[in-house]
ROPA-376262 format. One line per field, with one value per residue (C-alpha): residue in three letters; x, y, z; residue number from 1. Coordinates in Angstrom, 3 decimals, padded with zeros to 6 digits, m for minus. Each point is the difference from the previous one (the first is absolute). Last residue first. Example, Ala and Ser with C-alpha at 12.3 -4.5 7.8 and 13.67 -1.06 7.14 Angstrom:
BEGIN
r ser/ala $
x 013.670/m001.370 $
y m001.060/m003.440 $
z 007.140/000.660 $
k 2/1 $
This chain:
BEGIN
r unk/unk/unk/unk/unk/unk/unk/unk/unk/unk/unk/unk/unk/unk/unk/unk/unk/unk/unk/unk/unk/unk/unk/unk/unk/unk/unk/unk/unk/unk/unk/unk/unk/unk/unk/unk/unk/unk/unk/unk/unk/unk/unk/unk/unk/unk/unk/unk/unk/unk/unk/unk/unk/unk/unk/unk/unk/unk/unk/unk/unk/unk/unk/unk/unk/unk/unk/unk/unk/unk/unk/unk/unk/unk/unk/unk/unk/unk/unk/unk/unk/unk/unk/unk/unk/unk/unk/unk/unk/unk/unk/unk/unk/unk/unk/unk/unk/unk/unk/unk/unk/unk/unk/unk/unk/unk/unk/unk/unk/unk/unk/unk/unk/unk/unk/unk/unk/unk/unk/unk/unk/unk/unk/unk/unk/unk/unk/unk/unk/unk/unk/unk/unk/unk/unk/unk/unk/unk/unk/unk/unk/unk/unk/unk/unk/unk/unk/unk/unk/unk/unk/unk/unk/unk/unk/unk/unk/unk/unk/unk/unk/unk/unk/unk/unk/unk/unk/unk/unk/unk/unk/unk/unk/unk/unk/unk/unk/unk/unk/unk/unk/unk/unk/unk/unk/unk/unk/unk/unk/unk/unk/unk/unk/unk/unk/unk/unk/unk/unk/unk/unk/unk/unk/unk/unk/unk/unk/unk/unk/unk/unk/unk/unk/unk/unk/unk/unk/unk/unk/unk/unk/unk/unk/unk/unk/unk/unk/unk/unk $
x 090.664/m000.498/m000.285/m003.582/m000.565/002.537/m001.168/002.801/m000.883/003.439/002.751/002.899/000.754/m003.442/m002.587/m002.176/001.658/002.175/001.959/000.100/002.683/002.471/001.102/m000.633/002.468/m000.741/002.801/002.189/002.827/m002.635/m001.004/003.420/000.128/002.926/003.563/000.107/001.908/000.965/002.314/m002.110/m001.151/m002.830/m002.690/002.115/m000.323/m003.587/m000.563/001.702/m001.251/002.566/000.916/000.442/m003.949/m001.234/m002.462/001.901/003.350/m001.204/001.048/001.761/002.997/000.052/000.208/002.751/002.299/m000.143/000.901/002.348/001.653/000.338/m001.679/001.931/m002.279/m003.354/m000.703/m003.506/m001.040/m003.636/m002.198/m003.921/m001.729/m003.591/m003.377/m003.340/m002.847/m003.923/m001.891/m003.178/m001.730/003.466/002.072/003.586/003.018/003.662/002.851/003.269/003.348/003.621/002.884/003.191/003.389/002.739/003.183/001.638/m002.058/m002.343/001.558/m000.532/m003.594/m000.157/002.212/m001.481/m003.616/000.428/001.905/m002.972/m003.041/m001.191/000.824/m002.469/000.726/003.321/m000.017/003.977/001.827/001.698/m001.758/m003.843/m002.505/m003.568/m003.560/m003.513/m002.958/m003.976/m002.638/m004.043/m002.001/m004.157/m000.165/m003.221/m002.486/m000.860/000.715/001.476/001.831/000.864/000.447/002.168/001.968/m000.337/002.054/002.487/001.528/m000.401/002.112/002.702/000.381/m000.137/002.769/001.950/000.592/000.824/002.914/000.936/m000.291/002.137/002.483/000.580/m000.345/001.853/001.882/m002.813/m001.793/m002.819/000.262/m000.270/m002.657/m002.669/m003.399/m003.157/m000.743/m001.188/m002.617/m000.063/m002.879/001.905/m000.384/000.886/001.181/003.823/001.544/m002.565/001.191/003.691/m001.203/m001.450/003.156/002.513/m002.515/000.081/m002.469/m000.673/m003.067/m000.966/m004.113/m000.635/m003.236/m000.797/m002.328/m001.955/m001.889/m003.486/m000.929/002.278/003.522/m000.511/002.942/002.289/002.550/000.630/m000.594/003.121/001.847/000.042/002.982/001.552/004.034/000.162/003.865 $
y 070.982/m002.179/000.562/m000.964/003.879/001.895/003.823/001.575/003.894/001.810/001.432/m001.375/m002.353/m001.081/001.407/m001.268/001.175/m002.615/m000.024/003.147/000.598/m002.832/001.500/003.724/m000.481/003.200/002.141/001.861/m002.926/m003.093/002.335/m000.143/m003.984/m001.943/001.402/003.714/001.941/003.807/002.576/003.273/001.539/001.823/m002.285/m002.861/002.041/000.377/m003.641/m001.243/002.003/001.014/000.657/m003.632/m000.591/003.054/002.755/003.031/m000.903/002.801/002.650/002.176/000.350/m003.357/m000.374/002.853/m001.337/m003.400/001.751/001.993/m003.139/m001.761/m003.495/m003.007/m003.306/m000.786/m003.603/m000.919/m003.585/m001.562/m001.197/m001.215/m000.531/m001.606/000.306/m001.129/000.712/m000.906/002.421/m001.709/002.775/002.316/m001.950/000.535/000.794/000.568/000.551/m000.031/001.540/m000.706/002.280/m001.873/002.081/000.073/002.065/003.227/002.463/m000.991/000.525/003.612/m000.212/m000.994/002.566/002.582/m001.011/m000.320/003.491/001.415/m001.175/m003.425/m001.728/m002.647/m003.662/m001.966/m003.734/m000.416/m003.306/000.614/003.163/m001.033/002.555/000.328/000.286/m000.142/m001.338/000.445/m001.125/m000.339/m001.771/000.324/003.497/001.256/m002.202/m000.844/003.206/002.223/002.820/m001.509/m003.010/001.240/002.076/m003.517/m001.552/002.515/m000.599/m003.743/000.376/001.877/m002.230/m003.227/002.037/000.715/m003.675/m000.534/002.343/m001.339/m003.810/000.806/002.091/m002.507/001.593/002.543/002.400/002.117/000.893/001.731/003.629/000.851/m001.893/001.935/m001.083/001.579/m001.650/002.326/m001.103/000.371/m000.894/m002.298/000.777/m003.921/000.291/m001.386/003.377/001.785/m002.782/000.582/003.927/m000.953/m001.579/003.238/002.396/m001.545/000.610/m003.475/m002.309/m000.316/m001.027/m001.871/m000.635/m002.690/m001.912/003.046/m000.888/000.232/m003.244/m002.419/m000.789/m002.299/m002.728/000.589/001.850/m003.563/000.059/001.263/m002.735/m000.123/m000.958/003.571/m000.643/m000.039/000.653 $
z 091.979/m002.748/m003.733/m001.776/m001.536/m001.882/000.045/002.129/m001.519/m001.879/001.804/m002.511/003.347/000.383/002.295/002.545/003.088/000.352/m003.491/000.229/002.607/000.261/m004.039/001.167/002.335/001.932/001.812/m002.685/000.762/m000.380/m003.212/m001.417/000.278/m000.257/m000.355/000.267/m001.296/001.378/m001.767/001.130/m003.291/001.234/m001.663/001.902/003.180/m000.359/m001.099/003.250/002.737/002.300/003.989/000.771/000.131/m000.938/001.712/m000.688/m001.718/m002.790/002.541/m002.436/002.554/000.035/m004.084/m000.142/002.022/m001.573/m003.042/001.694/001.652/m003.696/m000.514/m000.794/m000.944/002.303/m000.646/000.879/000.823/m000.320/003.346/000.018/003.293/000.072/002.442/m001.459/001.924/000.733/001.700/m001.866/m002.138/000.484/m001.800/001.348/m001.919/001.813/m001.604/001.648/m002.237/000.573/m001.573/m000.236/m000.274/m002.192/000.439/m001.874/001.952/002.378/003.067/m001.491/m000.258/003.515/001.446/m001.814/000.705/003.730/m000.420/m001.311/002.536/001.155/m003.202/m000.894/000.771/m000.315/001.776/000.862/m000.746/m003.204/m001.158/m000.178/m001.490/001.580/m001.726/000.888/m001.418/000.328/m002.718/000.837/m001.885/m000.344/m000.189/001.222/002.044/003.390/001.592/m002.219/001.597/003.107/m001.062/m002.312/003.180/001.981/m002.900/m000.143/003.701/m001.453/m002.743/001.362/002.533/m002.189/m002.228/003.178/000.900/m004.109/000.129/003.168/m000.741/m003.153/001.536/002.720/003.177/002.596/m001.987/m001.436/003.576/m001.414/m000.139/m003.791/000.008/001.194/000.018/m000.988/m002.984/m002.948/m001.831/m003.814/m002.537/m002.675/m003.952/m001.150/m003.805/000.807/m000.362/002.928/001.870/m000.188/000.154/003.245/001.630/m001.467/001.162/003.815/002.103/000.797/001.080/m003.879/m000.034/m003.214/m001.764/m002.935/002.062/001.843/003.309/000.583/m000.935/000.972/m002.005/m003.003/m000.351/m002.789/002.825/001.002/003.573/002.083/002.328/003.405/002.616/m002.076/m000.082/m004.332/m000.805 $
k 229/228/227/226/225/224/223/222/221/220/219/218/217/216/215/214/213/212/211/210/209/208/207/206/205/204/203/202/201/200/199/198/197/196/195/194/193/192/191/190/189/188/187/186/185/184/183/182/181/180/179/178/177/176/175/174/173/172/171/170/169/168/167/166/165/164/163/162/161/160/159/158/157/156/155/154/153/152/151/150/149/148/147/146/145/144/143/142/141/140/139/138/137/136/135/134/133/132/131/130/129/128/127/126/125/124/123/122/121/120/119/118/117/116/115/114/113/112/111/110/109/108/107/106/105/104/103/102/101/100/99/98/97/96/95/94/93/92/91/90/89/88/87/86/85/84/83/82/81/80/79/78/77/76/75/74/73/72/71/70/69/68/67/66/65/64/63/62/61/60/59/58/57/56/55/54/53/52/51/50/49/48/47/46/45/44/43/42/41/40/39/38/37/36/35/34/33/32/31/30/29/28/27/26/25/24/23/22/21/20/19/18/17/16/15/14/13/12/11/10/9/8/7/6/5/4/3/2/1 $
């Protein structure tokens, strides 16, 4: 789902001077988004947005226009910070997502404190839910952006109330859309599936990701030359 009125330039074409090609600015703090990145070969320098999502008003728009409303937000709170920094140059692209989970009708974002993150966790159990992730990537040369949603569905199968006990009182919710990360809970033997893709769920579709900031899906240099923008 592509809603930007402009479309990128073909990461082939040469930024200005000043500027670095190959560089990536990540408007996130999250570990799970950068080490998604870090996987794919592209080392990002990290920006943290200030904007708080866990606030926004979850039930009132389409989880797809939210996720990739607060995205562009994200983004551009960041974008003054690299401008800030660099001026005209640095990191040519700049990457900012967020994530929600969708239970029937209701938008889920991050817990608001432990018994947010109980109760969400445990409307979880033995259900699916879809997890919807915006990305935003905007070339910093022209301003230019490309804005896309992604969704994949997670099955959550029976989980025991002390092990759910146990997980909010180890405050691992912290920061999560629906009160988990994925590939932690899978590594901690949580029965989860997910149909689609795990990285849409862990918050950067690497996939939608590199293809527009120069890179191709193995994380290697865009080197083909002739294709249009």
């Amino acid at each position: 789902m592509d809603t930007s009125s402009e479309r990128i330039p073909h990461p082939d074409s040469a930024a200005p001077g000043g500027f670095d090609d190959h560089g990536v600015i990540l408007a996130s703090g999250s570990p799970r988004r950068a080490a998604i990145l870090r996987a794919a070969g592209v080392e990002p320098q990290v920006i943290v947005p200030a904007i708080d999502d866990a606030d926004a008003p979850a039930d009132r728009m389409e989880s797809a226009r939210m996720v990739m409303a607060l995205a562009w937000f994200k983004a551009r709170q960041a974008l003054r910070e690299a401008d800030r920094r660099h001026g005209a140059g640095g990191p040519r692209w700049l990457v900012a997502a967020d994530t929600m989970c969708v239970d029937g009708a209701r938008v889920i974002g991050k817990p608001a404190g432990a018994e947010d993150a109980r109760s969400m966790v445990a409307g979880f159990r033995g259900r699916s839910h879809q997890v919807v992730t915006g990305v935003c990537v905007v070339d910093r040369t022209s301003g230019r952006r490309v804005i896309r949603a992604d969704s994949a569905v997670v099955s959550l199968g029976p989980l025991d109330d002390a092990e759910l006990e146990r997980y909010v009182q180890g405050g691992e919710w912290r920061g999560k859309a629906g009160g988990y990360n994925y590939a932690d809970r899978v590594a901690a033997g949580w029965p989860l599936a997910c149909t689609g893709d795990p990285e849409t769920v862990m918050g950067l579709p690497s996939r939608i990701v590199l293809p527009l900031v120069g890179r191709d899906v193995a994380g290697r240099d865009v080197v083909e030359q002739g294709r249009s923008a």
